[in-house]
C-alpha positions as CSV (number, residue, x, y, z in Angstrom):
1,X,-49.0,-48.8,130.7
2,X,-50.2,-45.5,131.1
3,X,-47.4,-42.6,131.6
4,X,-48.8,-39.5,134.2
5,X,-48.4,-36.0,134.1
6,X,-46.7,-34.4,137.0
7,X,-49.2,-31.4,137.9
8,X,-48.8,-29.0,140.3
9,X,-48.0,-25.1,140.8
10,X,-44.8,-25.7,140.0
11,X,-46.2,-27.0,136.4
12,X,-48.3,-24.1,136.2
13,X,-45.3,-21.1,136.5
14,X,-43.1,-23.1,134.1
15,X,-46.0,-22.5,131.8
16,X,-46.9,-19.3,132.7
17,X,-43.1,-18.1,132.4
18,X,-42.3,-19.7,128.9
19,X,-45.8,-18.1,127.6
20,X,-44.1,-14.8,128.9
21,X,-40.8,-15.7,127.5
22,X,-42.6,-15.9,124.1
23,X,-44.5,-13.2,124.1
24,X,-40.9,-11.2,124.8
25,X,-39.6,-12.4,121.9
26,X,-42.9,-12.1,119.4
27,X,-43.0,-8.5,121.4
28,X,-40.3,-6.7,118.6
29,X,-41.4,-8.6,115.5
30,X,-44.9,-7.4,116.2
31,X,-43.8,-3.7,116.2
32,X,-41.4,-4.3,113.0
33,X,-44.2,-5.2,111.1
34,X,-46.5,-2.9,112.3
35,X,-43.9,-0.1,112.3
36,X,-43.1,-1.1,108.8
37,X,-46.6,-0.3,107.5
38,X,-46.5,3.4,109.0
39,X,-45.5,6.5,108.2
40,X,-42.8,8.3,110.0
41,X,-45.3,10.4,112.1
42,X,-47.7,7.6,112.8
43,X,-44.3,5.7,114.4
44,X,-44.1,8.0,117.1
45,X,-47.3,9.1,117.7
46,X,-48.8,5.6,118.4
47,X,-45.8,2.7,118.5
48,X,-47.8,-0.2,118.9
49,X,-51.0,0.9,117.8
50,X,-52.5,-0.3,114.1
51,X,-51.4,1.7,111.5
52,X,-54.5,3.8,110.3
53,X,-54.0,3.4,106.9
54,X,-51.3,0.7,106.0
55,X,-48.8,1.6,103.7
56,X,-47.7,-1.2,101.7
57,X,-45.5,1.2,99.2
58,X,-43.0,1.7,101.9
59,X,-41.7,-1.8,101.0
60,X,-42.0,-0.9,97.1
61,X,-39.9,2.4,98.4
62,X,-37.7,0.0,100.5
63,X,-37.3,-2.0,97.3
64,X,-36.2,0.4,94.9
65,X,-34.2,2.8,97.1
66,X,-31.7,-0.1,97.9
67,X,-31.7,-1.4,93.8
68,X,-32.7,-4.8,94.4
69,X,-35.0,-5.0,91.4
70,X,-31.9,-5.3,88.7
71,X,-29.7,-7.2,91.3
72,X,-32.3,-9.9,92.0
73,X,-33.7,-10.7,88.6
74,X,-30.4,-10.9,86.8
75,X,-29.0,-14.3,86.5
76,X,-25.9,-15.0,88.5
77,X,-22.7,-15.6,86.7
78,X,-21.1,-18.9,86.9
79,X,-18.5,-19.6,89.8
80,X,-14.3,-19.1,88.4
81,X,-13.4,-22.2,87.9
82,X,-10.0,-22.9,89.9
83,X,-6.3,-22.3,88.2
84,X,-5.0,-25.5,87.2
């Protein structure tokens, strides 16, 4: 038993409107990354172009400007036990 496709143009839009539908979504992930490898004047001089040079030390920056260094590679203390 053999199962068939339905085909048609109706087939075809449904296609061609969820490959829209994900490039809207992958659309601001692309220019976080991108954006997150420029510097400030390279952001608004080209958006969505590649960054000339790509500046991995803005996430070291990132990194150490918001302390997470210390925070993340200290141990966590154990939970409070509850009152008895």
């Amino acid at each position: 038993m053999s199962v068939r496709r339905k085909t048609g143009p109706g087939m075809l839009v449904s296609h061609v409107l969820v490959w829209l539908y994900a490039a809207l979504l992958a659309l601001p992930l692309y220019y976080l990354l991108v954006s997150s490898l420029k510097d400030n004047t390279e952001i608004f001089s080209s958006a969505f172009g590649l960054p000339s040079k790509w500046l991995w030390q803005n996430y070291r920056d990132a990194w150490e400007f918001v302390s997470l260094g210390p925070r993340c590679s200290t141990p966590r203390s154990s939970p409070a036990r509850p009152r008895s």
